[in-house]
C-alpha positions in Angstrom: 130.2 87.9 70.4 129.2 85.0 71.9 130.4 86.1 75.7 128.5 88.9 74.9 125.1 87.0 74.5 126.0 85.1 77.5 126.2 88.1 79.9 123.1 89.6 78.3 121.3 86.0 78.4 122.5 85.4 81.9 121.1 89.2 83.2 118.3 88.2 84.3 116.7 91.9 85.4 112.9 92.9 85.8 112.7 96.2 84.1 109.6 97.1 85.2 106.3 95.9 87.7 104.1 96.2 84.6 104.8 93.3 81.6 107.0 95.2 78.9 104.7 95.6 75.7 105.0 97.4 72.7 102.1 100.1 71.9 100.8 97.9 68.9 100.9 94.6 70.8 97.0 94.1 69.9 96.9 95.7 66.2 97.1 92.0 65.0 94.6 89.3 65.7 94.8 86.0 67.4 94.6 84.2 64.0 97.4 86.7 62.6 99.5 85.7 65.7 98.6 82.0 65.4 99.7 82.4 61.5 102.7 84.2 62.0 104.1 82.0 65.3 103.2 78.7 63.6 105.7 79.6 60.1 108.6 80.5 62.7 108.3 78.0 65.1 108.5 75.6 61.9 111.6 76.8 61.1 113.1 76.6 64.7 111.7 73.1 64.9 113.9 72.4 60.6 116.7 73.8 62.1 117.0 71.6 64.7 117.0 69.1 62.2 113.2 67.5 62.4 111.4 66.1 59.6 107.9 68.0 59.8 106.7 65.3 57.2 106.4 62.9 59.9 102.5 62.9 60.9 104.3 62.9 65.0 105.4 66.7 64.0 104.0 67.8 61.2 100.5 69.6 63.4 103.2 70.5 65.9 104.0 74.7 64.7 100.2 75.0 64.7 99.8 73.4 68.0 102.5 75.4 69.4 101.1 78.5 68.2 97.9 78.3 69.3 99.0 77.3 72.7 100.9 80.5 73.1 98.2 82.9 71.7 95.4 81.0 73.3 96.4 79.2 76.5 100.1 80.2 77.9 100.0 83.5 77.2 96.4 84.6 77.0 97.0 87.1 80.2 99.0 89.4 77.8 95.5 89.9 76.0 93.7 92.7 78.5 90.2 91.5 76.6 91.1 88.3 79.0 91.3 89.9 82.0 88.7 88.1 84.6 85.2 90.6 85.9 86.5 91.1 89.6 83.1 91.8 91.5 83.1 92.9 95.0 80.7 93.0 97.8 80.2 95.4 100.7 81.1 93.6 103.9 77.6 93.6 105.3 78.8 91.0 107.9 81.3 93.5 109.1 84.0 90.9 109.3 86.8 92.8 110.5 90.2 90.0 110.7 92.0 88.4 107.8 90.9 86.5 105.0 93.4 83.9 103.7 93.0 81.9 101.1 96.4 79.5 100.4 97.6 76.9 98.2 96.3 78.8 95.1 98.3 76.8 91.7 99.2 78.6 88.9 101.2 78.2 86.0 103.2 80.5 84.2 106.4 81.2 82.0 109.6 82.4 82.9 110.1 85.3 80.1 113.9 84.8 80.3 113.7 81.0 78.6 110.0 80.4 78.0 110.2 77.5 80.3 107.7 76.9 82.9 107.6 78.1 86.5 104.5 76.5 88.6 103.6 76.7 92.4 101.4 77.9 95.0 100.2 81.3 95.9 98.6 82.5 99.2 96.6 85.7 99.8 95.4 87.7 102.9 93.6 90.8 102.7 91.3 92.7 105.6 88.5 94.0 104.3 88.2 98.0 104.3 84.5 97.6 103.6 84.6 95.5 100.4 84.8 91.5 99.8 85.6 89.5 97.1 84.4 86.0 95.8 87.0 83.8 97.1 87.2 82.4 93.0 87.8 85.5 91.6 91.4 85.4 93.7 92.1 82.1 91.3 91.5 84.2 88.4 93.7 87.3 89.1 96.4 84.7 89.4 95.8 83.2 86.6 95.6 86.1 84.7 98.7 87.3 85.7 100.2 83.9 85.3 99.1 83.4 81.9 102.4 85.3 80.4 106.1 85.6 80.4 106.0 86.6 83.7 109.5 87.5 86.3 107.7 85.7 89.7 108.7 89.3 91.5 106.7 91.0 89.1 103.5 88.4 89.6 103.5 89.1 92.9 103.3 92.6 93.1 100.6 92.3 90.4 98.4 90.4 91.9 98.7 92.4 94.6 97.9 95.5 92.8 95.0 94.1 91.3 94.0 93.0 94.7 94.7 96.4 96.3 92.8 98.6 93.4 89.7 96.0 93.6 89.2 95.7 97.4 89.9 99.6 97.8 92.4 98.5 100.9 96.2 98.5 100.9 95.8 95.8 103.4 96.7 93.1 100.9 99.6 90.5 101.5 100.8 88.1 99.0 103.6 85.2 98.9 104.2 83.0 96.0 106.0 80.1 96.0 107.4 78.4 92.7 109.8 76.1 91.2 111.3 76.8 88.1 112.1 74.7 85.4 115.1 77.0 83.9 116.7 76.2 87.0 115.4 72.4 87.2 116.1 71.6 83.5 119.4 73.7 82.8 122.1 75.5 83.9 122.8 74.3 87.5 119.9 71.8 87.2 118.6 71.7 91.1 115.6 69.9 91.0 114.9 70.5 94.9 115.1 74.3 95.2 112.0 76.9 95.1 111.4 80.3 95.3 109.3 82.7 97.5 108.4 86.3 97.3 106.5 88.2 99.1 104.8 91.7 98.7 102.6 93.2 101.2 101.3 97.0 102.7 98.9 98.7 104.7 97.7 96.6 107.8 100.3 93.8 106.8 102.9 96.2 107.8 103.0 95.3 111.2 104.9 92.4 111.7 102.3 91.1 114.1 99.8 90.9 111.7 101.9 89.7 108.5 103.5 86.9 110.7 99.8 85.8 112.0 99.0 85.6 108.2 102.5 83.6 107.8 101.0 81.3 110.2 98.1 80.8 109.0 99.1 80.2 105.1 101.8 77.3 106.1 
């Protein structure tokens, strides 16, 4: 039994470019949520032998909770989702935009430990722009859940894409990851990159300029 939870445990597969939720995922409040995470998170933290009488632990399953509902995994929550307003290009710029060096934060949904790095974005504008901030906050939107850092990528690039009204969108996120830093094989010097991209980015010209420019 237990090789059998190890192959499932160690199969680590994205399903799916959407986040896999069930249909009632929102029928319960954040309170409800906070409520029930806090009781079982209490007894994860008495099974591992703590004394939650100790005033170091005792606020710690409420804590925990809340951080989850409220913080970690607020993107799962689509009443979170940032206003993305765009512009018409009136200045007719007609080359890249890049913005780089974007941080995020996020969760791998295989452990629930963190994953954290940089993201870079280049879009050419098919008569739409977008306030350079409003980039931040699709990625943290996205970031803000158990997230697979293929799947983050193409949805921020999706978001991008339906926003701007262009394909021409091209995304590369870089990120080290703390299931691989903190167990298992324990690198602490290894990241990793994907990259997702379409319409004008599909020449390699083009996508390499953008390379250049977001190093």
């Amino acid at each position: 039994m237990s090789d059998l939870r190890d192959i499932i445990g160690d199969n680590h597969v994205m399903t799916s470019k959407e986040t896999p939720m069930v249909s009632d995922a929102f029928d319960k409040s954040d309170d409800e949520k906070i409520a029930i995470i806090q009781e079982h998170f209490k007894i994860i933290m008495e099974t591992l032998g703590l004394n939650l009488k100790d005033d170091s632990l005792k606020g710690t399953p409420f804590r925990v909770a809340k951080m989850y509902v409220k913080e970690l995994f607020s993107g799962l929550n689509p009443e979170n989702k940032p206003s993305i307003s765009t512009f018409d290009n009136k200045y007719q710029y007609s080359k890249m935009l890049v913005e780089k060096n974007i941080s995020f934060d996020s969760a791998c949904e295989h452990h629930f430990l963190p994953m954290r790095g940089k993201v870079h974005i280049g879009y050419i504008s098919s008569g739409k722009v977008i306030g350079l901030s409003k980039m931040n906050r699709i990625v943290q939107y996205y970031g803000r859940r158990p997230q697979v850092q293929e799947r983050l990528t193409i949805q921020i690039l999706n978001e991008l894409q339906k926003s701007l009204k262009t394909k021409s969108v091209i995304v590369v996120v870089d990120a080290e990851h703390l299931c691989v830093s903190t167990r298992g094989i324990k690198d602490t010097t290894s990241s990793t990159v994907t990259i997702e991209y379409d319409g004008d980015f599909l020449d390699k010209n083009i996508r390499n300029e953008f390379l250049k420019l977001s190093e």
